[in-house]
N, C-alpha and C positions, 0 to 999 in steps of 0.2 A: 308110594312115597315119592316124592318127588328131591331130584339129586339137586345138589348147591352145583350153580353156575360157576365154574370154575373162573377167575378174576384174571382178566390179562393182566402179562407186566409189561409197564410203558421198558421200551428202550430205553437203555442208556446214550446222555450225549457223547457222542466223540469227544475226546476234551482233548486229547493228542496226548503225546508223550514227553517226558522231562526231557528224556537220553537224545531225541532227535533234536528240539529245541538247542540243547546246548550241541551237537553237532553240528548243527544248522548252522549255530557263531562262529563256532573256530573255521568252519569253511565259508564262509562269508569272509571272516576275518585273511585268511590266510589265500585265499583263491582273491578275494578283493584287493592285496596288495600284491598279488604278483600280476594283477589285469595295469593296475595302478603304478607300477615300475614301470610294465611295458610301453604305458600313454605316455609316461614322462621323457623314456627314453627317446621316444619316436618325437619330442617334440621339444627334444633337449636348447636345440637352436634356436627358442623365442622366447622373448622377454617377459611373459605372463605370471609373474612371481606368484599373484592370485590365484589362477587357475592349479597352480602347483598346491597352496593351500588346499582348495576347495574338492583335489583330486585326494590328496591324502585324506581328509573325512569324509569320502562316499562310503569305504564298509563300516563306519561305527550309523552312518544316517542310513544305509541299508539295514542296517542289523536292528536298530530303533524302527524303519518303516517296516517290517518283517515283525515285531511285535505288537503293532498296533495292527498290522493287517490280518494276522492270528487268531488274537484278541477280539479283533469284531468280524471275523467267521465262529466265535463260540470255541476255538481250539485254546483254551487258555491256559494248561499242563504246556503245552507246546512254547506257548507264551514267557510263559514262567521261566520253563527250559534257556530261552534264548537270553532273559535275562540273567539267569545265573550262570550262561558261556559268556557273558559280558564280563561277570564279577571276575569268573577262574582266568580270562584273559589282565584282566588288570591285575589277579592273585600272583598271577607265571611273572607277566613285566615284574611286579614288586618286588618277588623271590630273583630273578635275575639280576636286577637293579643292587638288590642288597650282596648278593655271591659276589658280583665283580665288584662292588666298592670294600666290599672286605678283602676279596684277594688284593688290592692295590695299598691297602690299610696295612695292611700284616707284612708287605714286601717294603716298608720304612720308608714309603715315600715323606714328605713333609712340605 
């Protein structure tokens, strides 16, 4: 009798992880404005109001080039990941934003 050819199995793709993804943000997020103080400080003495813009949104356009770069490597869990340290970064601002306006609310300012 002849045996059954056993069937490989294709590999799975890498698809990356959620937990690095959103890691990935908040150190993007957090490592990119302390690079991003450092340039401002070092360049406090010149008139480039612009470049002071365009220096505060390099880690939100890092974090966006970091998902498209992910993304078409096939790592797209990883992908996903970094869009949802976007979301919980904007979740923490909002929860922060609302705690100090109700401590200032509640202490009878008017």
């Amino acid at each position: 009798m002849n045996a059954p050819t056993p069937v490989p199995i294709p590999p799975s793709p890498n698809r990356g992880s959620l937990l690095l993804g959103v890691g990935l943000a908040w150190a993007i997020f957090i490592g990119g404005y302390i690079v991003v103080a450092l340039l401002i400080g070092a360049f406090v003495g010149s008139s480039g109001d612009a470049a002071f813009i365009v220096a505060l949104l390099l880690p939100w356009i890092a974090m966006i080039a970091l998902i498209v770069w992910l993304a078409r490597r096939g790592q797209t869990r990883s992908a996903a990941g970094v869009a949802i340290g976007i979301a919980s970064i904007f979740a923490v601002a909002l929860l922060l934003f609302a705690a100090c306006f109700g401590l200032l609310a509640s202490s009878g300012w008017h």
